[in-house]
DRENTI-751255 format. One record per residue: residue in three letters; z, x, y of N, C-alpha, C in turn. Coordinates in steps of 0.2 Angstrom, whole numbers. Layout:
! residues N
drenke | nz | nx | ny | caz | cax | cay | cz | cx | cy
ALA | Z | X | Y | Z | X | Y | Z | X | Y
...
***
This chain:
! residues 204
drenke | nz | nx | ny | caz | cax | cay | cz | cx | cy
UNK | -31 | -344 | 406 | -37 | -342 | 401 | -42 | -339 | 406
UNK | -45 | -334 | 402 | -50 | -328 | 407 | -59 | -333 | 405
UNK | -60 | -333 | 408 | -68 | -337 | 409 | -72 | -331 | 402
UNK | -74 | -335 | 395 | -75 | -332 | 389 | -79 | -327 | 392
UNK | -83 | -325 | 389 | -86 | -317 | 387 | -88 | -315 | 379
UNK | -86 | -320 | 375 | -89 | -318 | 369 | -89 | -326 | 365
UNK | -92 | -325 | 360 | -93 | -332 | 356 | -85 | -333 | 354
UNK | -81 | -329 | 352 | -75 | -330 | 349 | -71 | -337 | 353
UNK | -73 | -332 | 360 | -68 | -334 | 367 | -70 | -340 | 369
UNK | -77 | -342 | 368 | -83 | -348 | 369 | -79 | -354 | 364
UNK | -78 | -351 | 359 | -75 | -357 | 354 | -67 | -357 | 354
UNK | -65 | -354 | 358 | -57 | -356 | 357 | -58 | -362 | 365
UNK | -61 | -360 | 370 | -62 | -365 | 374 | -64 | -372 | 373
UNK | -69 | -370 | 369 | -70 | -379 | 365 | -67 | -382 | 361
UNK | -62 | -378 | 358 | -59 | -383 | 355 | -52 | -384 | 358
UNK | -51 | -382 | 364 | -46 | -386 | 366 | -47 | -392 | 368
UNK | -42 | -397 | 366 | -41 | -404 | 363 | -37 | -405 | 374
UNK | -42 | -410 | 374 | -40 | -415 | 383 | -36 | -420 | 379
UNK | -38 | -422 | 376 | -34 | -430 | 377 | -35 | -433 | 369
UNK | -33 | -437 | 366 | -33 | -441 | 358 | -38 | -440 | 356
UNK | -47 | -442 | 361 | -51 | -443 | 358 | -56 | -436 | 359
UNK | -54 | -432 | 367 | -61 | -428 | 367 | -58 | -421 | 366
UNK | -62 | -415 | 367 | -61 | -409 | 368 | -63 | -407 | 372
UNK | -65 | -400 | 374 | -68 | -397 | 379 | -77 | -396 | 377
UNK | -76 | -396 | 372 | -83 | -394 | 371 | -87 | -400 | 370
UNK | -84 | -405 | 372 | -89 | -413 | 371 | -90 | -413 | 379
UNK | -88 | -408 | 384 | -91 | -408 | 390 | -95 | -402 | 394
UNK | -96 | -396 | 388 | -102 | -390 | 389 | -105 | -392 | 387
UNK | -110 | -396 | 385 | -116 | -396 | 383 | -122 | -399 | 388
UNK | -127 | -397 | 388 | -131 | -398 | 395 | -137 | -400 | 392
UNK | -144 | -401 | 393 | -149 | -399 | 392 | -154 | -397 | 399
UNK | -149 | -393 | 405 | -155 | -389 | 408 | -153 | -384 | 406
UNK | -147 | -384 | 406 | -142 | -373 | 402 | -146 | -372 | 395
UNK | -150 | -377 | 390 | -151 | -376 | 386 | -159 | -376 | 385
UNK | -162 | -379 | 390 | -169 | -375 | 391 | -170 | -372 | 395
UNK | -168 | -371 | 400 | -169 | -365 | 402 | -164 | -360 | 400
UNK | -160 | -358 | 393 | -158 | -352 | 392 | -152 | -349 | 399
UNK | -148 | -354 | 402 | -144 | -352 | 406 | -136 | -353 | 402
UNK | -132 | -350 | 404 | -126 | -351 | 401 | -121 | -356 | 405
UNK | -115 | -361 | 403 | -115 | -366 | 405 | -107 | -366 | 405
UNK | -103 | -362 | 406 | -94 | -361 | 405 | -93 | -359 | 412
UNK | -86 | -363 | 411 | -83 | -364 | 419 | -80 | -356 | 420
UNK | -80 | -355 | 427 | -76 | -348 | 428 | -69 | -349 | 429
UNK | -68 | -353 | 431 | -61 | -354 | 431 | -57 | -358 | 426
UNK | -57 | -358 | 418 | -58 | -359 | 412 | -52 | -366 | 413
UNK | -42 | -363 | 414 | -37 | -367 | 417 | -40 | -372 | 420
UNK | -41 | -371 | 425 | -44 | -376 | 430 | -48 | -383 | 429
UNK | -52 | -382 | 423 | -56 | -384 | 422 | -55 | -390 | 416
UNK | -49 | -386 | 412 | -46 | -389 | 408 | -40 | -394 | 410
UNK | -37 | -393 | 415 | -34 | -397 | 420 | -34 | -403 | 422
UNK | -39 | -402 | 425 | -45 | -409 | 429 | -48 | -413 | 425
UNK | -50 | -408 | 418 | -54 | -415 | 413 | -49 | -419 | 408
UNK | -41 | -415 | 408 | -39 | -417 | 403 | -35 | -425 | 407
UNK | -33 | -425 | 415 | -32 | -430 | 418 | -40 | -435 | 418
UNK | -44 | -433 | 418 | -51 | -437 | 417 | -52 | -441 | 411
UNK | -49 | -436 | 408 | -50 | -439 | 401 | -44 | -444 | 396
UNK | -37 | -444 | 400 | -30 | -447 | 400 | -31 | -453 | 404
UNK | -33 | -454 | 410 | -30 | -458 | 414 | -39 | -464 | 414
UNK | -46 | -461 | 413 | -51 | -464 | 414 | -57 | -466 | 404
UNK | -57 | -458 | 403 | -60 | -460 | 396 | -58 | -463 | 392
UNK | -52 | -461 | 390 | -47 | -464 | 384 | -45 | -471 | 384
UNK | -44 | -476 | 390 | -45 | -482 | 392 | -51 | -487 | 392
UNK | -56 | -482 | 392 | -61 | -486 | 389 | -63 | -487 | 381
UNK | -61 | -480 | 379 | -63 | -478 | 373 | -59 | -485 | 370
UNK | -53 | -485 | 371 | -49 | -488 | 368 | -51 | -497 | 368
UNK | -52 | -498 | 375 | -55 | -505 | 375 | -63 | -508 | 374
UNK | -65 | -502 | 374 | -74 | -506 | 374 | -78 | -502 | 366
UNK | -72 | -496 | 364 | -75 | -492 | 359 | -77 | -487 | 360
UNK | -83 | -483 | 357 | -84 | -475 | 360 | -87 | -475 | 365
UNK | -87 | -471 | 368 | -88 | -468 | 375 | -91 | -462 | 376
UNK | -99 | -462 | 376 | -103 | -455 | 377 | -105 | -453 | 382
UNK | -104 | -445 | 381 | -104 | -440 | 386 | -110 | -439 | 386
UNK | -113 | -440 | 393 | -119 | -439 | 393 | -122 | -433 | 398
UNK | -118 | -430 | 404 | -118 | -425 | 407 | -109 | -423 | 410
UNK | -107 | -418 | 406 | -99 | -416 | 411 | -101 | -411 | 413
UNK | -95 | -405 | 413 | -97 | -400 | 417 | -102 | -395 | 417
UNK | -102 | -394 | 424 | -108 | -389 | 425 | -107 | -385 | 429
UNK | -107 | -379 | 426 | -107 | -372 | 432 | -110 | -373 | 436
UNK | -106 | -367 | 442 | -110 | -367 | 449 | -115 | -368 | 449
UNK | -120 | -361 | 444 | -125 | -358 | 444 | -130 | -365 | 440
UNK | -130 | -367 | 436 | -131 | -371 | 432 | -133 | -379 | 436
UNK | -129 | -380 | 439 | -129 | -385 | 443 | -134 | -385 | 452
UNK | -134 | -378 | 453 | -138 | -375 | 458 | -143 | -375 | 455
UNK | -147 | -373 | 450 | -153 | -373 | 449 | -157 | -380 | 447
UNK | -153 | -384 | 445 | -153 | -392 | 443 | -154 | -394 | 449
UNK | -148 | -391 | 455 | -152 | -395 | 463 | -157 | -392 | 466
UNK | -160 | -388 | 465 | -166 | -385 | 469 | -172 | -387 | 465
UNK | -171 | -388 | 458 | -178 | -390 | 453 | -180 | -398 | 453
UNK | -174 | -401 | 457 | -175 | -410 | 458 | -172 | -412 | 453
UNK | -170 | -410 | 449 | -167 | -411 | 442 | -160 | -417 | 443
UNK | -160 | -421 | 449 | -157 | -425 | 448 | -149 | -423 | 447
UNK | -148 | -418 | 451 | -141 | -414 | 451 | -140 | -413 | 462
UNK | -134 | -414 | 464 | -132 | -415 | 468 | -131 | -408 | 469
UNK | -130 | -406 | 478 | -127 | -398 | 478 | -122 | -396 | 476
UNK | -121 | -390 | 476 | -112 | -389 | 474 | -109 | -390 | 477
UNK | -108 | -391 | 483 | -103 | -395 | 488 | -102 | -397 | 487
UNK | -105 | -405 | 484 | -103 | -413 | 483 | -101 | -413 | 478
UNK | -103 | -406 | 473 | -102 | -409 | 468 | -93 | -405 | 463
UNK | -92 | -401 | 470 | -86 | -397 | 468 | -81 | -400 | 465
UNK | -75 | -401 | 463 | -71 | -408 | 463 | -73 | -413 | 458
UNK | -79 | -411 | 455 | -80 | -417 | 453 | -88 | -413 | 445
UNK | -95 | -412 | 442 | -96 | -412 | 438 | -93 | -403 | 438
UNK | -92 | -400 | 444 | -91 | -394 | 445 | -82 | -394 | 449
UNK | -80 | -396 | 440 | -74 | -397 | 440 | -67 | -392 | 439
UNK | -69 | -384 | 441 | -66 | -379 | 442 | -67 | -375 | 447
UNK | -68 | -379 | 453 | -67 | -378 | 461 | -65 | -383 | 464
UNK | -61 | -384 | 469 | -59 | -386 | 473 | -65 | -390 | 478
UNK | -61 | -395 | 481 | -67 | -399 | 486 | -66 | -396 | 492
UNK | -70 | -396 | 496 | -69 | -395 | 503 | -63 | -396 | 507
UNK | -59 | -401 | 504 | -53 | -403 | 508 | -47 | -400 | 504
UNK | -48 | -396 | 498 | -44 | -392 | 495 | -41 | -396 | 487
UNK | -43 | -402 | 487 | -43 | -406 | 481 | -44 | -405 | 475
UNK | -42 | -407 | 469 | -42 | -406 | 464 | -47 | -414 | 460
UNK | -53 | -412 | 454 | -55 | -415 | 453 | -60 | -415 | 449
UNK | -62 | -421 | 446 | -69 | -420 | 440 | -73 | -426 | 438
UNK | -80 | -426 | 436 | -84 | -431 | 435 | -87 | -432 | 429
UNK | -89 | -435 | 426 | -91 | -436 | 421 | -99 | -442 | 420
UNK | -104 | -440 | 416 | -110 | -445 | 416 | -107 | -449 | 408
UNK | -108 | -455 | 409 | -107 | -458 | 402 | -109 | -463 | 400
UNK | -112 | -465 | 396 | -115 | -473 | 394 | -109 | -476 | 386
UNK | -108 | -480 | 389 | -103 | -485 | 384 | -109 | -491 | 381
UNK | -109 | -490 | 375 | -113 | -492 | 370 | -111 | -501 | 370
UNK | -104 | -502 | 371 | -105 | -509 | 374 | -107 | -514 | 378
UNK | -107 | -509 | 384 | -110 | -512 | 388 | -118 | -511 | 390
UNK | -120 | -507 | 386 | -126 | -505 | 385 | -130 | -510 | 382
UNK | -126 | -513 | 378 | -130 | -519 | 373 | -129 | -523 | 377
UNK | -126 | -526 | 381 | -124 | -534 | 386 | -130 | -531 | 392
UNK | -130 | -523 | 395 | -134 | -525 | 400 | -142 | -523 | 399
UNK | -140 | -522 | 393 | -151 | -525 | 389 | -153 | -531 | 390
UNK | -146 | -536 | 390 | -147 | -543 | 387 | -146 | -548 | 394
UNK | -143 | -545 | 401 | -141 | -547 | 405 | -143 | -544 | 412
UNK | -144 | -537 | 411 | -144 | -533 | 418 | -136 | -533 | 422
UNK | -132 | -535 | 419 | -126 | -535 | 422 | -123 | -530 | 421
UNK | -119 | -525 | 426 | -116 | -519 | 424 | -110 | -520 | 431
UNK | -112 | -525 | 434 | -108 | -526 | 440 | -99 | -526 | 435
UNK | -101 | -532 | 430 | -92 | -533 | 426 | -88 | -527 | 427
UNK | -94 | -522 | 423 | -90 | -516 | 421 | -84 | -511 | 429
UNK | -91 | -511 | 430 | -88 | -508 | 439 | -82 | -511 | 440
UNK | -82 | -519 | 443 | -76 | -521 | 442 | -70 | -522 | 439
UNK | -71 | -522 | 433 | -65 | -520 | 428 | -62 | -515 | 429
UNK | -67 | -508 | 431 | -63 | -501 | 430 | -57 | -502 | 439
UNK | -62 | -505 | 442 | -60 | -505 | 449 | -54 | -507 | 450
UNK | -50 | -511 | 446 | -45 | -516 | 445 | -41 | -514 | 440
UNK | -43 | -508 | 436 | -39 | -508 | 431 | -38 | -499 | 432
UNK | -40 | -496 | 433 | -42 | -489 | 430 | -40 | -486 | 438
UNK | -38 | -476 | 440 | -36 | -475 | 444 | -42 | -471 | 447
UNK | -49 | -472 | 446 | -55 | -471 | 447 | -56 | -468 | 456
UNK | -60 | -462 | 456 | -61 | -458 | 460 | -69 | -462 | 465
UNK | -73 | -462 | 462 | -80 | -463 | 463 | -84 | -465 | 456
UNK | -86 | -472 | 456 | -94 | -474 | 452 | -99 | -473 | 452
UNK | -105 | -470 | 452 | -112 | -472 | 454 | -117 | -477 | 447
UNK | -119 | -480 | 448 | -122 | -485 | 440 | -129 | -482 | 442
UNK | -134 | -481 | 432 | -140 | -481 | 434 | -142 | -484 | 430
UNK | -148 | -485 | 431 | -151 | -491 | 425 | -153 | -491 | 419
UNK | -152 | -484 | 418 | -154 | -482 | 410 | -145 | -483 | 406
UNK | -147 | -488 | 401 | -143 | -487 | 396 | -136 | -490 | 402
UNK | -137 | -493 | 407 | -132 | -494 | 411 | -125 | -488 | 414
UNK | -128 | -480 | 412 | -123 | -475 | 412 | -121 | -476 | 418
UNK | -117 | -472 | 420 | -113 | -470 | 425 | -111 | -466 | 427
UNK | -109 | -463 | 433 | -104 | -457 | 432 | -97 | -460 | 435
UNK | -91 | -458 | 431 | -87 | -459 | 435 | -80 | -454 | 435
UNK | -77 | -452 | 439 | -72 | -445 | 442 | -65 | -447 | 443
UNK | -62 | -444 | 444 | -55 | -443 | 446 | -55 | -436 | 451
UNK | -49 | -439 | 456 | -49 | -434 | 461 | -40 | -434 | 464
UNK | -39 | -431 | 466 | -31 | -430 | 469 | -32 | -434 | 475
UNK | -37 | -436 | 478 | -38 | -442 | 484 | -42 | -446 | 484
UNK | -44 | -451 | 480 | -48 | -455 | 478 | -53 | -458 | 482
UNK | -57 | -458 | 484 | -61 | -465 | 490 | -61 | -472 | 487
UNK | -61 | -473 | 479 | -63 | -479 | 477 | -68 | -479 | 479
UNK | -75 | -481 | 477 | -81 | -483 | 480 | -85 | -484 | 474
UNK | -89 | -487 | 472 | -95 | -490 | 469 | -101 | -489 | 472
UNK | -105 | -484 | 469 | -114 | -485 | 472 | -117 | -486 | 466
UNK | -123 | -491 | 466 | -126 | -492 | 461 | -135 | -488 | 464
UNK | -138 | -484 | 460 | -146 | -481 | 460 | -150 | -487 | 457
UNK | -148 | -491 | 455 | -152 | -499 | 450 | -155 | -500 | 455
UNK | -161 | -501 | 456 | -166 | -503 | 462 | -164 | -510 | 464
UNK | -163 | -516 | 460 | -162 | -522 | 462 | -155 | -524 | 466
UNK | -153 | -518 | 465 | -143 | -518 | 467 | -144 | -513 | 471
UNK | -148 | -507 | 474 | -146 | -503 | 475 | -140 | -503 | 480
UNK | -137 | -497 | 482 | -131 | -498 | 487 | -127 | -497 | 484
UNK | -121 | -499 | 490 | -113 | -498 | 489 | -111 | -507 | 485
UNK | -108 | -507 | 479 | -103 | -512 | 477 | -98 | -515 | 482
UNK | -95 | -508 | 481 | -89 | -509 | 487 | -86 | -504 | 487
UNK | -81 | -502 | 494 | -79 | -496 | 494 | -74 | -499 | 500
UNK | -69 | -493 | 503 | -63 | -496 | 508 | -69 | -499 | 516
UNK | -66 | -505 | 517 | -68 | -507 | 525 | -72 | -515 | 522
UNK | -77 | -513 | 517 | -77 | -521 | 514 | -72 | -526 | 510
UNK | -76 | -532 | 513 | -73 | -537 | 512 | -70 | -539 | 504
UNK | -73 | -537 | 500 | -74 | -536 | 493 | -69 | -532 | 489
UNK | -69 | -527 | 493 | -63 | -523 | 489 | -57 | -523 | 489
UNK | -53 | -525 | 492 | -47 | -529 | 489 | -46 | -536 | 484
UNK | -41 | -536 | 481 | -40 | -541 | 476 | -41 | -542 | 470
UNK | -41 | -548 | 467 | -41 | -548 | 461 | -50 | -550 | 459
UNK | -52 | -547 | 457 | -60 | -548 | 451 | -60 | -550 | 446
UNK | -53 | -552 | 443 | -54 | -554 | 436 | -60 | -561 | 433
UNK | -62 | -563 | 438 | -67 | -569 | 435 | -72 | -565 | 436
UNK | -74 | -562 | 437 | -81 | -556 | 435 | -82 | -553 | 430
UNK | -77 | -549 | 426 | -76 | -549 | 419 | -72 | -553 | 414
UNK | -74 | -560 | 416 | -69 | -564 | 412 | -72 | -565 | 405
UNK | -75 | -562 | 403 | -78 | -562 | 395 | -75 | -555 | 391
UNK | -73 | -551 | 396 | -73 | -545 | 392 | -64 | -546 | 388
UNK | -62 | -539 | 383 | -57 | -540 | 382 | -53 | -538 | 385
UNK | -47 | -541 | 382 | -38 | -540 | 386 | -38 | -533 | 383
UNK | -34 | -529 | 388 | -29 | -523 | 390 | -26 | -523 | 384
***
């Protein structure tokens, strides 16, 4: 597929269907492409559908299905797009780090394949109003899910979380009382079982 050029071409790329629950168009939508008047479609259309529909098979759909819906809160973002969000502080990472992953129709540095997604799950939204605990979550996906990289933040307990052809596994939380790493390879933490961390949530 050739990177649209007209509203027609715009709308057949949104509606192609990833996986049970999403499409492609529940991942262009932006609001810095939309105040600032900037256009928001991947150039490498394929590619991009690719990487999210494995995102959306192997990471989305698995939560959808256990904790309920699962909202999109930032997915992909063109180079351009995503360039301008890093130079304005807009809380957008470069395009380097971010290739492989929200700028998921380009390869990574090491030639990988991959994609990221921002999301707040309304479940656990309600438990870390009432708790501050978003640790369970992290842990469940860790132990259950083929997860790329997490970052937690404190609104609405979002998250970002990725898929990649080489995973790191790693947890960071931006929550000021947690900030840091969870865990990732080399601590002591991250092998094993964490099921008594989330032992309130539901069964698989």
């Amino acid at each position: 597929m050739r990177k649209p050029k007209s509203v027609k071409s715009l709308e057949d790329l949104g509606r192609v269907r990833l996986s049970n629950s999403f499409y492609m168009r529940d991942f262009l939508y932006s609001e810095v492409a939309n105040n600032y008047g900037m256009p928001n479609i991947p150039d490498n259309p394929d590619l991009a559908i690719e990487t999210l529909t494995v995102l959306c098979e192997t990471l989305l759909e698995p939560l959808n299905e256990i904790f309920g819906r699962v909202t999109i809160f930032s997915g992909y973002r063109s180079p351009s797009v995503n360039l301008f969000c890093n130079e304005k502080e807009l809380n957008c990472a470069s395009n380097e780090s971010n290739f492989a992953g929200h700028i998921c129709d380009y390869l990574d540095a090491d030639g990988y394949k991959g994609a990221a997604v921002s999301v707040v799950v309304p479940w656990l939204a309600a438990r870390y109003a009432k708790d501050g605990n978003w640790q369970s979550m992290a842990w469940w996906i860790h132990d259950n899910l083929p997860y790329h990289r997490m970052e937690f933040f404190p609104k609405l307990a979002a998250f970002n979380i990725g898929w990649r052809e080489k995973p790191a596994r790693e947890i960071y939380s931006f929550i000021s009382e947690n900030k840091g790493y969870l865990t990732r390879k080399g601590m002591d933490n991250y092998e094993g079982d964490h099921s008594d961390l989330y032992d309130s949530y539901p069964e698989i």
